[in-house]
DOLOBA-942515 format. One record per residue (C-alpha): residue in one letter; chain; x, y, z; residue number from 1. Coordinates in Angstrom, 1 decimal. Example, Ala and Ser with C-alpha at 12.3 -4.5 7.8 and 13.67 -1.06 7.14 Angstrom:
2
["a","A",[12.3,-4.5,7.8],1]
["s","A",[13.7,-1.1,7.1],2]
***
This chain:
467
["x","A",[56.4,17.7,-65.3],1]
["x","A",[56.6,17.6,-69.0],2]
["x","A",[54.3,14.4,-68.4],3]
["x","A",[51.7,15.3,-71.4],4]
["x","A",[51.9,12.7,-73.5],5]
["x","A",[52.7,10.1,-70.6],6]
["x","A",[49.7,10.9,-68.8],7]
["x","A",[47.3,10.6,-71.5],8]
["x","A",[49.2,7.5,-73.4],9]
["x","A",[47.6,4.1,-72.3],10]
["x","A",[49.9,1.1,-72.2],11]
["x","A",[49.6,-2.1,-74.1],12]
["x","A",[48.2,-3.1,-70.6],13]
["x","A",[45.2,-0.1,-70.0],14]
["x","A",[44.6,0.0,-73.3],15]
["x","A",[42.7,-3.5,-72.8],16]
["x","A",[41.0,-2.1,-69.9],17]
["x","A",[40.2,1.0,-71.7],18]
["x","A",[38.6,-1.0,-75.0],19]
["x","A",[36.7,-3.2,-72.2],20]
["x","A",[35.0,-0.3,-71.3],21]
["x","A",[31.4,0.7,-72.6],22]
["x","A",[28.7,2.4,-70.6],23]
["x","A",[25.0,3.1,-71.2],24]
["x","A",[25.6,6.3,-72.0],25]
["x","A",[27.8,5.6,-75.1],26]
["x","A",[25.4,6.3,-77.9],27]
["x","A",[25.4,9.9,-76.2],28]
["x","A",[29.4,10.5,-76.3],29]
["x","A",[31.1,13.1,-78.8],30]
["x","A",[34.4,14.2,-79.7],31]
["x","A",[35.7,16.6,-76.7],32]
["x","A",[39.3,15.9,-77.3],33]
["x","A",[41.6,18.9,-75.8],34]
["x","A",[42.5,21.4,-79.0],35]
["x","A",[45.5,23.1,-78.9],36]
["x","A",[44.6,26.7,-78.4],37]
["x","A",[46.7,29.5,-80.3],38]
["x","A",[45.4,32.0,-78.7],39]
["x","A",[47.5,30.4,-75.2],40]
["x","A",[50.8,30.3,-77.5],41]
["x","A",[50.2,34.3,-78.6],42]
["x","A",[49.8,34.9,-74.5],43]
["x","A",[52.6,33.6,-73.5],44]
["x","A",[54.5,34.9,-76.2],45]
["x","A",[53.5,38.3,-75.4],46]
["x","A",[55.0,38.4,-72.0],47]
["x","A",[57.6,40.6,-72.0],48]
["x","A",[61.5,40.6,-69.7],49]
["x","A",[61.9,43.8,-70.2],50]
["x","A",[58.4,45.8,-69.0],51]
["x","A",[59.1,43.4,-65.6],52]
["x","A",[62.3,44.6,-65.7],53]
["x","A",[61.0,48.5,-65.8],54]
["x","A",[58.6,47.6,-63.3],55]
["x","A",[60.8,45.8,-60.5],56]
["x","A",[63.2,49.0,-61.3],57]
["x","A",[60.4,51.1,-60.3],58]
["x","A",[59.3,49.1,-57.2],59]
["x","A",[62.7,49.2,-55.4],60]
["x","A",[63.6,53.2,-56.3],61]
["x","A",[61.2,53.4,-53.7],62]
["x","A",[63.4,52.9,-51.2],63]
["x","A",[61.1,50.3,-49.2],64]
["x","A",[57.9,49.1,-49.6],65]
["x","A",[57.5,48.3,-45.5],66]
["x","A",[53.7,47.7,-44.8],67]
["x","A",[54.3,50.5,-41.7],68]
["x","A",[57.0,52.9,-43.9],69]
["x","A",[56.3,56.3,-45.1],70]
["x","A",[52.7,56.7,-46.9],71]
["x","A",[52.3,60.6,-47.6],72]
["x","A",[55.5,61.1,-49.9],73]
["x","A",[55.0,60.9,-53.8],74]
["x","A",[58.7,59.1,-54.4],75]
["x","A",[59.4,57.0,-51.3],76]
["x","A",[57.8,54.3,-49.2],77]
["x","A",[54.3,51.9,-49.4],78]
["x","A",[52.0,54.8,-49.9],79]
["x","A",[53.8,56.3,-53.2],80]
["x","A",[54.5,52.1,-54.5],81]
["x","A",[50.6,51.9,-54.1],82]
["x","A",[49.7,54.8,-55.9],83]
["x","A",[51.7,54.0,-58.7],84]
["x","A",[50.3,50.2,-58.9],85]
["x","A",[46.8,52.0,-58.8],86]
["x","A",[48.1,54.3,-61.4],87]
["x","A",[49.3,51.8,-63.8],88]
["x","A",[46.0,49.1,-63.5],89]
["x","A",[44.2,52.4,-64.8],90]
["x","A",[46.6,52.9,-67.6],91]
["x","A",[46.4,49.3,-68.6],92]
["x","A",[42.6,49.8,-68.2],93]
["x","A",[42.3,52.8,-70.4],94]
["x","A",[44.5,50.9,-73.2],95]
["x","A",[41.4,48.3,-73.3],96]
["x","A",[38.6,50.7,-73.1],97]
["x","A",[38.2,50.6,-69.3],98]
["x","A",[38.1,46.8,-69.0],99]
["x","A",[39.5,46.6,-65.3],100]
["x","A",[37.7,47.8,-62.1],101]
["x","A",[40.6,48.9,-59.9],102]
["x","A",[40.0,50.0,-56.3],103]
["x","A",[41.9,49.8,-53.0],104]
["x","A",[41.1,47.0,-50.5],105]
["x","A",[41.8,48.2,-47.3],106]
["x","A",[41.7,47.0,-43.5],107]
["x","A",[42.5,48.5,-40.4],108]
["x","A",[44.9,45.8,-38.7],109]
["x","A",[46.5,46.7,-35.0],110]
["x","A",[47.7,44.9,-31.8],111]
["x","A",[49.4,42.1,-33.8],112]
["x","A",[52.9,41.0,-33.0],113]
["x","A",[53.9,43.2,-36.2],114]
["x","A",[51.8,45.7,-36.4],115]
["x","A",[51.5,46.7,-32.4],116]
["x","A",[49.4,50.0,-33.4],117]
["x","A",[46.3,50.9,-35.8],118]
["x","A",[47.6,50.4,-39.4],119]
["x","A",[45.8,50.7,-42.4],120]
["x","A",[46.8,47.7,-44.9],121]
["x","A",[46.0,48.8,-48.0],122]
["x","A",[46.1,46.5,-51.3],123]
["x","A",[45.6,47.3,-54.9],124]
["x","A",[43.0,45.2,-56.6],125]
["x","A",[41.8,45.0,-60.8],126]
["x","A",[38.8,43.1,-62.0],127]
["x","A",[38.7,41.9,-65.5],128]
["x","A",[34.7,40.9,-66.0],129]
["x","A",[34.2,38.1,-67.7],130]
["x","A",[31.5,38.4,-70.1],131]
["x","A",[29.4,35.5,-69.8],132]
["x","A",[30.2,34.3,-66.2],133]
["x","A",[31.2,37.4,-64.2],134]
["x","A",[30.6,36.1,-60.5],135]
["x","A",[33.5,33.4,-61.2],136]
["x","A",[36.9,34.4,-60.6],137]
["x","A",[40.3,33.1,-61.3],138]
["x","A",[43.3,35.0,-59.0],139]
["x","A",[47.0,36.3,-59.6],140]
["x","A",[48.6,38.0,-56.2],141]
["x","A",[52.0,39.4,-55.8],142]
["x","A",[53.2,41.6,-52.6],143]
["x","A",[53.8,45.4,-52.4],144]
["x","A",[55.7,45.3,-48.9],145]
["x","A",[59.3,44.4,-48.4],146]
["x","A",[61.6,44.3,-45.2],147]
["x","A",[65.3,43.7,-44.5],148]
["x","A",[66.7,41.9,-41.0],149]
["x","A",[64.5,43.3,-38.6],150]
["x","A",[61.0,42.9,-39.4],151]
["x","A",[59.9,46.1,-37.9],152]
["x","A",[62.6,48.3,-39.8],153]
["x","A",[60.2,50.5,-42.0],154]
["x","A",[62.6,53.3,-42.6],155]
["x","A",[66.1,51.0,-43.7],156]
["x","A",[66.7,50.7,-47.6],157]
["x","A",[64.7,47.6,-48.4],158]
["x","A",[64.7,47.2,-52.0],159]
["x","A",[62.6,44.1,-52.1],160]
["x","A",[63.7,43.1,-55.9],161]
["x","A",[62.8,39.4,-56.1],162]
["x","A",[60.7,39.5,-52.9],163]
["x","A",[58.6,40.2,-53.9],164]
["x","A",[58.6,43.1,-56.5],165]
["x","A",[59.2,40.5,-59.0],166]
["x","A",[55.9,38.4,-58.5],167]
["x","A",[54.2,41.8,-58.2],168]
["x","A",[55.0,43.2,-61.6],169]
["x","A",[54.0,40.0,-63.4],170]
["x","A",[50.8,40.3,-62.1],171]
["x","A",[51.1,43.7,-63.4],172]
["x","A",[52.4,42.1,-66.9],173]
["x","A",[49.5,39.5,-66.6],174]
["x","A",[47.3,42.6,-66.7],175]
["x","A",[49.0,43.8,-69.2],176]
["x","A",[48.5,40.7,-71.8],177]
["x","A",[45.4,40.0,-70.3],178]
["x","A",[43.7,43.0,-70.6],179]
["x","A",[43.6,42.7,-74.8],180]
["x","A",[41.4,39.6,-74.7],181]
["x","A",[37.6,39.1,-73.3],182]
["x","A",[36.9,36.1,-71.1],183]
["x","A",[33.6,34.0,-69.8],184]
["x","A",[34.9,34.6,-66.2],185]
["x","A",[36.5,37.2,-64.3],186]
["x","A",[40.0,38.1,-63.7],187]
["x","A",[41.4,39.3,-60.8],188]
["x","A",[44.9,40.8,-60.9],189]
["x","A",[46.0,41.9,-57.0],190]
["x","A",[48.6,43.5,-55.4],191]
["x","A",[48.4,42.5,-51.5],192]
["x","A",[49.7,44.3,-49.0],193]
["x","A",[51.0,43.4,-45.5],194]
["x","A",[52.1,40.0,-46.4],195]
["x","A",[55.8,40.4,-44.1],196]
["x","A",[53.6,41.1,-41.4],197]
["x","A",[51.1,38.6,-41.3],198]
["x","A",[49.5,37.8,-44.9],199]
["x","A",[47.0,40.5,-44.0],200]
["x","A",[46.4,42.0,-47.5],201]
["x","A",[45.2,38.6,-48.1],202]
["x","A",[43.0,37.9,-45.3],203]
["x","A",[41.2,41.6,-46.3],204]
["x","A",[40.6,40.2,-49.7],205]
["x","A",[39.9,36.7,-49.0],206]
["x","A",[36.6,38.0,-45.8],207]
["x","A",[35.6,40.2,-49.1],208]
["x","A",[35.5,36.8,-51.4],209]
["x","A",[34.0,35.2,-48.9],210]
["x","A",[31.4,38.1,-48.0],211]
["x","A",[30.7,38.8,-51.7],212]
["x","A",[30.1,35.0,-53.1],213]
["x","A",[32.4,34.5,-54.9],214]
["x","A",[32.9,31.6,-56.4],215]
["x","A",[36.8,31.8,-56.5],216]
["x","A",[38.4,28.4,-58.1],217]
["x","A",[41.7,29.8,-58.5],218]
["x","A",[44.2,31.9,-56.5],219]
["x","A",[48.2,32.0,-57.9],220]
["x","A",[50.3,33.2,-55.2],221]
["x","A",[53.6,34.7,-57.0],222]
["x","A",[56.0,35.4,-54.6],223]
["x","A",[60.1,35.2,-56.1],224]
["x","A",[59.7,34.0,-59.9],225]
["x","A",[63.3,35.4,-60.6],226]
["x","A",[66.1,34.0,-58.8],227]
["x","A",[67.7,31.0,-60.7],228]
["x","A",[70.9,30.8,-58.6],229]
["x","A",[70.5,28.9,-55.7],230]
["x","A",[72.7,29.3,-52.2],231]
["x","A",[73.0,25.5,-52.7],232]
["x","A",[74.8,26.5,-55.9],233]
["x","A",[72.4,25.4,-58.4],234]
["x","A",[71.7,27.4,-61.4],235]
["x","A",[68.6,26.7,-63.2],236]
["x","A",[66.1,28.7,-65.2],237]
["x","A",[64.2,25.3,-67.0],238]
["x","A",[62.5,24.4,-63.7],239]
["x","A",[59.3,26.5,-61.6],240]
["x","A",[57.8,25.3,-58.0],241]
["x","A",[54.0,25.2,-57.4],242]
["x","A",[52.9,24.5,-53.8],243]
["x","A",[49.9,23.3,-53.2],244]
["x","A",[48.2,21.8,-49.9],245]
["x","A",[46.7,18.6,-49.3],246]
["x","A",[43.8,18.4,-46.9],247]
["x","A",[41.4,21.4,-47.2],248]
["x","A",[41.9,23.7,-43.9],249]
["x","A",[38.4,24.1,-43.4],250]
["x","A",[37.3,20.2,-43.6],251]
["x","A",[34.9,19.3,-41.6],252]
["x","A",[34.9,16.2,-38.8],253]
["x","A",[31.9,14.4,-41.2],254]
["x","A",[34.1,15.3,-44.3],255]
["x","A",[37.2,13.7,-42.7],256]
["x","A",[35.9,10.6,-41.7],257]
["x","A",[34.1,10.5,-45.3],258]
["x","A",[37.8,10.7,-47.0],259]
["x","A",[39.2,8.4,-44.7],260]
["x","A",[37.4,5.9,-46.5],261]
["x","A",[37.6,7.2,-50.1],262]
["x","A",[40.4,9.4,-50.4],263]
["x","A",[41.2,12.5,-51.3],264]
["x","A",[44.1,13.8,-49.6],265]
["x","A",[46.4,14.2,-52.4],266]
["x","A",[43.5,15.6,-54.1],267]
["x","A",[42.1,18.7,-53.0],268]
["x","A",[41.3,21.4,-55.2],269]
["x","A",[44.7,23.4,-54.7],270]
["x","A",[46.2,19.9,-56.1],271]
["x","A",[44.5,19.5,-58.5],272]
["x","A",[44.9,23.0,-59.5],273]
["x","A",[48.6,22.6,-59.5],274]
["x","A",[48.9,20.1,-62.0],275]
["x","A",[46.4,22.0,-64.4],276]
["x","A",[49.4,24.4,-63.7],277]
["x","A",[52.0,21.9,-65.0],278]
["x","A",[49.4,21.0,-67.6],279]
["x","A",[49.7,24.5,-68.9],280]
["x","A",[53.4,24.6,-68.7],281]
["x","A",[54.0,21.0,-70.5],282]
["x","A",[51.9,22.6,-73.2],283]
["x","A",[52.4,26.1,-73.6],284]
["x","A",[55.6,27.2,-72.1],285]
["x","A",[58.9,26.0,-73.6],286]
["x","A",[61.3,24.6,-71.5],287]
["x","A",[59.7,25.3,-68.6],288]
["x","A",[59.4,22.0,-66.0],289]
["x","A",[56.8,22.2,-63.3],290]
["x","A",[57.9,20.9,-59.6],291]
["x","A",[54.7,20.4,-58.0],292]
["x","A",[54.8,20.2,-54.2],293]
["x","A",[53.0,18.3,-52.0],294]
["x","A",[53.2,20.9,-48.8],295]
["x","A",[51.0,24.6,-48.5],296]
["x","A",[54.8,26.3,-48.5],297]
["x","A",[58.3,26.2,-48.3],298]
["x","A",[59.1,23.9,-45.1],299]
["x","A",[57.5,25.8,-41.7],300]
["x","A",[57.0,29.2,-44.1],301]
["x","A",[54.0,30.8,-45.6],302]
["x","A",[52.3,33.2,-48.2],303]
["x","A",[49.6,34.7,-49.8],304]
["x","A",[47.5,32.1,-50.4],305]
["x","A",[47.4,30.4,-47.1],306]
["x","A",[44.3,33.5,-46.3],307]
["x","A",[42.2,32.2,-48.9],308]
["x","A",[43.3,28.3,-48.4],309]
["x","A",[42.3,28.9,-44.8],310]
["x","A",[38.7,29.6,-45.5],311]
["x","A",[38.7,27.1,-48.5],312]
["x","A",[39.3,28.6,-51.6],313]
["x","A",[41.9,26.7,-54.1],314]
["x","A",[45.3,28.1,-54.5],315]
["x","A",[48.8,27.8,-54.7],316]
["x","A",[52.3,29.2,-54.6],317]
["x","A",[54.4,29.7,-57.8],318]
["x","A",[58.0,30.6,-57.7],319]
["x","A",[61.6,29.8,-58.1],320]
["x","A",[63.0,26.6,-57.8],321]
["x","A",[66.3,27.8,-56.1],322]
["x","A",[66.2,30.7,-53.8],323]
["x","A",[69.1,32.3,-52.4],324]
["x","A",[68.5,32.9,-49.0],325]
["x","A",[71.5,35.8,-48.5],326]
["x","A",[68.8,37.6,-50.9],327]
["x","A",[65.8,37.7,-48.9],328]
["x","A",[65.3,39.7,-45.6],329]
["x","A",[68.6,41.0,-44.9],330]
["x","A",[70.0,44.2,-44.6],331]
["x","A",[72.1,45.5,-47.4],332]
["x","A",[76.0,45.0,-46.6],333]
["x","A",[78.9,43.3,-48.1],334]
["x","A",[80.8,41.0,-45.5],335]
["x","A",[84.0,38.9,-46.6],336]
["x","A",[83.3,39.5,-50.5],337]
["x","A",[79.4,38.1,-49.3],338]
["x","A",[76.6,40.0,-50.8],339]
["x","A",[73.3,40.4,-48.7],340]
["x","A",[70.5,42.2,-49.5],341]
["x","A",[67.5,42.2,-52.2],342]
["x","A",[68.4,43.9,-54.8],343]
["x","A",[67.7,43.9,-59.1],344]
["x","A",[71.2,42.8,-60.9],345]
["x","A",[70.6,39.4,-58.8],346]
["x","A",[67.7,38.8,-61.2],347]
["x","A",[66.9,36.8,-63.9],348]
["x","A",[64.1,38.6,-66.1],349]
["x","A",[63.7,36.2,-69.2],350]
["x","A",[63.0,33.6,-66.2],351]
["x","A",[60.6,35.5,-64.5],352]
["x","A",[59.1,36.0,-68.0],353]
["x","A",[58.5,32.2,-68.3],354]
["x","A",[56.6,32.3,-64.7],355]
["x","A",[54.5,35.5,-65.8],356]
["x","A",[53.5,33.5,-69.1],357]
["x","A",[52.6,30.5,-66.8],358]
["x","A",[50.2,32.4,-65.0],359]
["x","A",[48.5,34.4,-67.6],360]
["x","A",[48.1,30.8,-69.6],361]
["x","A",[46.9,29.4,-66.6],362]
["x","A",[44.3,32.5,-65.6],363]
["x","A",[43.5,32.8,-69.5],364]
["x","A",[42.5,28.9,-69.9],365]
["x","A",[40.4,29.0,-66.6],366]
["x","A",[38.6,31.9,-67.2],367]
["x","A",[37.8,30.8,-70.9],368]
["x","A",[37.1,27.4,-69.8],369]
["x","A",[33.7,26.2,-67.9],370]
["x","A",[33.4,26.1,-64.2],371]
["x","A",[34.7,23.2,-62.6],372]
["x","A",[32.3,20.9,-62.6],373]
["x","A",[29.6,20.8,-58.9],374]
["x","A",[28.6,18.4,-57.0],375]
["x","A",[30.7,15.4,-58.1],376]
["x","A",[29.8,12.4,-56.8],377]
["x","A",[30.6,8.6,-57.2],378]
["x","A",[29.4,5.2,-56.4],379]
["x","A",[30.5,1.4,-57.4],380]
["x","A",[31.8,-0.3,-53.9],381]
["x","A",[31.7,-3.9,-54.0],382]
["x","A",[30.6,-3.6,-57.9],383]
["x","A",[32.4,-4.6,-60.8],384]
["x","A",[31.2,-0.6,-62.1],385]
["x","A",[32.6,2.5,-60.8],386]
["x","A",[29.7,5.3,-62.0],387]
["x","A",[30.6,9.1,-61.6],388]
["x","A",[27.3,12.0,-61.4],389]
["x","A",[28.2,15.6,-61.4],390]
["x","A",[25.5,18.8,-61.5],391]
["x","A",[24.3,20.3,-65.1],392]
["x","A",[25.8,23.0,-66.1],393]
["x","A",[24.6,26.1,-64.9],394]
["x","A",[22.4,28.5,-67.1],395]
["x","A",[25.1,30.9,-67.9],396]
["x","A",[27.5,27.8,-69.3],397]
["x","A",[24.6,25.9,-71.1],398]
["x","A",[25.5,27.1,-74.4],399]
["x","A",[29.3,26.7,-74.3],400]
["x","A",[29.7,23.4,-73.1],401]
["x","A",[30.7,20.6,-75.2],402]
["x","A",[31.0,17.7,-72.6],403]
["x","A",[33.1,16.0,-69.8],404]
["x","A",[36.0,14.3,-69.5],405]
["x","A",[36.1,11.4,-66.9],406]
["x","A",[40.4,10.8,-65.6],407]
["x","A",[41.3,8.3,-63.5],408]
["x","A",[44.8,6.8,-61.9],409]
["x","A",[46.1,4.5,-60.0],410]
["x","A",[46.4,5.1,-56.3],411]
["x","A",[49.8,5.7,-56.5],412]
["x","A",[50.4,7.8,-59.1],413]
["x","A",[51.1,11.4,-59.2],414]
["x","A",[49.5,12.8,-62.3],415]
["x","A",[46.1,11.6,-64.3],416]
["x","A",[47.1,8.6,-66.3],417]
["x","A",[43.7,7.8,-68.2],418]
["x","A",[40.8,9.5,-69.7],419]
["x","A",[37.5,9.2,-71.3],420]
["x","A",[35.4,12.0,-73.2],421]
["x","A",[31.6,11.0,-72.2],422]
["x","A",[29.8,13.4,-73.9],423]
["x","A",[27.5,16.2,-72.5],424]
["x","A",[25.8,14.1,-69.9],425]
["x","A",[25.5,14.5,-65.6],426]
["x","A",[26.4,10.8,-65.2],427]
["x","A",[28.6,7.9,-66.9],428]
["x","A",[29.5,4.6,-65.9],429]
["x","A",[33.1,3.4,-66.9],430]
["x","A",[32.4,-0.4,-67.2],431]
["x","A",[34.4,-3.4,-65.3],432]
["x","A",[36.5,-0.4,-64.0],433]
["x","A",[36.8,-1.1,-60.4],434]
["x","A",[36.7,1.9,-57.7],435]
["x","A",[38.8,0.5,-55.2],436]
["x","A",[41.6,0.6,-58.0],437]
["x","A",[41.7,4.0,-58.9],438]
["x","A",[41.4,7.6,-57.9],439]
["x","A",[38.8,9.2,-60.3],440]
["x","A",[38.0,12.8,-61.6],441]
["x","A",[35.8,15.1,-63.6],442]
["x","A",[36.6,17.9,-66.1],443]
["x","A",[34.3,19.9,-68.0],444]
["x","A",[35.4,20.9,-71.7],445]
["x","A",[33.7,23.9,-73.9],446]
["x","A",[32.9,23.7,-77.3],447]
["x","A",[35.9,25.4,-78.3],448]
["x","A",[38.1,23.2,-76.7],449]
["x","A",[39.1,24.9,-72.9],450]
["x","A",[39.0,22.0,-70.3],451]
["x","A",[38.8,23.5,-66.3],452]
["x","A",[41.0,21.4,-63.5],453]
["x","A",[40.3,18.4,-63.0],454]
["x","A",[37.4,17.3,-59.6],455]
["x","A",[37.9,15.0,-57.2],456]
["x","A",[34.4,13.6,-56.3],457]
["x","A",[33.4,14.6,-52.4],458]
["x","A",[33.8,17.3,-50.5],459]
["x","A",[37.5,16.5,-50.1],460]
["x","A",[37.7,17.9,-53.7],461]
["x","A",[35.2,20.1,-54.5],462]
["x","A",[36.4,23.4,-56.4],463]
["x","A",[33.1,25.0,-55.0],464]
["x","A",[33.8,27.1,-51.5],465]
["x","A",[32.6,25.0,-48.0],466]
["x","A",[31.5,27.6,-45.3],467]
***
């Protein structure tokens, strides 16, 4: 939260610790100081209110969007909303000379609670392959479906505006900007299905991460990025929430007792992910203020992520910062003067603008940047030393990398306060820098200046996915 310069400054204090330090591996350092990148201030710029605006429009003249409404009519219900989402990933693709892969990701989901009888849940997925590093993936989800009171009404008007057409059509715009640039990873743009009845659409996609390899470091969850008036009465469009969970679901007994004795639980990936997301905003999006929160969701709630947090992948939930609850899930009426119902003149599209541009930054500097760093490891108890290893770079990001970049904090501290560039090496040792102090981290920087997320060492922070 605008904390760029605060997290990076040293005070009088650290900046005697810092000119203390000076490790064996000194002679190798070189200059890998974060370059501000144009081509992230063009991205954002190009993000545009009013094609979200055409698009939400579009979404909610279909009448509803409910995961078991109509699917063989060409104007009305899920099956016409998914054919056009197909429809326009191809358009975008043919504007960039067939740069997305788009195909339907399907499941066959029955005897739930909310779908009682076979259902196919059917998603809309684009792949933008990365040129140098295909098989890694960054992520950007919104939902097709919508619903009104009763979650079972498929046939009621339910025109979903904010919930979520509006996260769905900037992943669209994401595409959009995207699309007119070539990366070092892959790009995935997706449309999930399913999500009011059980996050299903993501629980298809995430088995086919999982089943495919793919090594996923990145999943943004946009569900409501255009409400600024809050039922509490707030009005706000300077402010954007990012959820992100602590402990990974899929820790293991060995890896819990492991970070019971050296941390880690306010740095798993998604974490850590989130404030590269606030990162992004404090640099590249004006008057935009990241809330990062320390919970999955909104209190006892869920989304989109939570399928591919559940089998270990990073991600987190981007959206509003004040949500009107009279707006979501209810049945269109008017009661006492009191508007209910989801619908588009509630919405705020030069806000949902500045959450789009946050995600394409965010998607564009992953994908340009290197790979998280692997294998990140760290030693130094009862020494005055604390020494960080991590894995070489692997032979398709040889050529591009520049270096590391070794943060650290104290234990209390929210964000990274210090930082050392230590050169294109697998191991460095930050001198009379003791470990029980800090929490530490490793980032890996390309030549032309993209830095990844910052890694927690251990398996409690590992960006790499633990089956």
């Amino acid at each position: 939260m605008n904390n760029l310069i605060t997290k990076l400054t040293l005070s009088a204090s650290a900046l005697l610790v810092a000119a203390s330090i000076a490790g064996p591996a000194a002679s190798q350092e070189r200059s890998v100081s974060y370059k501000d990148q144009p081509k992230l201030h063009d991205i954002a710029a190009a993000t545009s209110a009013e094609n979200l605006r055409k698009d939400v429009q579009t979404l909610v003249d279909f009448g509803t969007r409910h995961t078991l409404s109509e699917t063989e009519s060409d104007t009305q219900g899920i099956g016409a909303a998914r054919r056009w989402i197909f429809a326009e990933f191809e358009r975008i693709s043919a504007a960039c000379g067939g740069c997305l892969e788009v195909y339907y990701s399907t499941g066959v989901i029955e005897g739930e609670a909310r779908i009682p009888e076979a259902t196919e849940v059917v998603s809309v997925v684009a792949i933008q392959r990365g040129k140098t590093d295909p098989d890694r993936y960054v992520l950007m989800a919104g939902d097709i479906d919508s619903r009104v009171t009763d979650v079972m009404d498929s046939t009621s008007t339910s025109p979903g505006a904010n919930d979520n057409a509006s996260g769905l059509a900037g992943t669209i715009e994401a595409a959009r900007v995207l699309s007119q640039y070539e990366f070092n990873g892959s790009i995935v743009y997706a449309a999930l299905a399913g999500e009011e009845q059980g996050l299903f659409g993501g629980q298809i996609l995430a088995k086919q991460a999982q089943e495919e390899n793919w090594r996923l470091h990145a999943v943004l969850n946009n569900d409501m990025i255009a409400n600024i008036a809050g039922i509490n009465g707030v009005i706000d469009n300077t402010t954007a929430r990012v959820f992100a969970e602590g402990t990974r679901q899929n820790e293991t007994a060995a890896d819990a007792r492991a970070r019971r004795f050296t941390g880690g639980e306010v740095d798993s990936p998604s974490r850590n992910l989130g404030r590269y997301i606030s990162w992004m905003a404090d640099r590249y999006i004006q008057n935009l203020d990241v809330m990062l929160v320390y919970r999955l969701d909104r209190f006892g709630r869920g989304g989109h992520h939570r399928p591919f947090n559940d089998v270990g992948y990073p991600g987190v939930r981007i959206m509003e910062t004040n949500e009107h609850y009279d707006r979501q899930h209810q049945d269109l009426r008017n009661e006492d003067g009191r508007h209910f119902g989801d619908t588009i003149e509630f919405m705020d599209f030069d806000y949902a603008a500045k959450l789009t541009a946050l995600n394409a930054v965010t998607l564009a500097s992953m994908a340009w940047a290197p790979a998280p760093p692997s294998d990140v490891e760290i030693r130094g108890a009862v020494q005055p030393h604390t020494t960080l290893s991590w894995a070489e770079a692997s032979e398709q990001e040889k050529d591009t990398i520049a270096g590391y970049r070794i943060y650290w904090r104290y234990t209390d501290a929210p964000n990274w306060q210090f930082s050392r560039d230590v050169g294109n090496v697998t191991e460095f040792t930050l001198e009379n820098v003791v470990i029980d102090n800090y929490f530490f981290g490793v980032s890996s920087v390309s030549k032309d200046g993209f830095e990844s997320p910052v890694v927690f060492p251990g398996a409690a922070g590992t960006f790499d996915l633990r089956q």
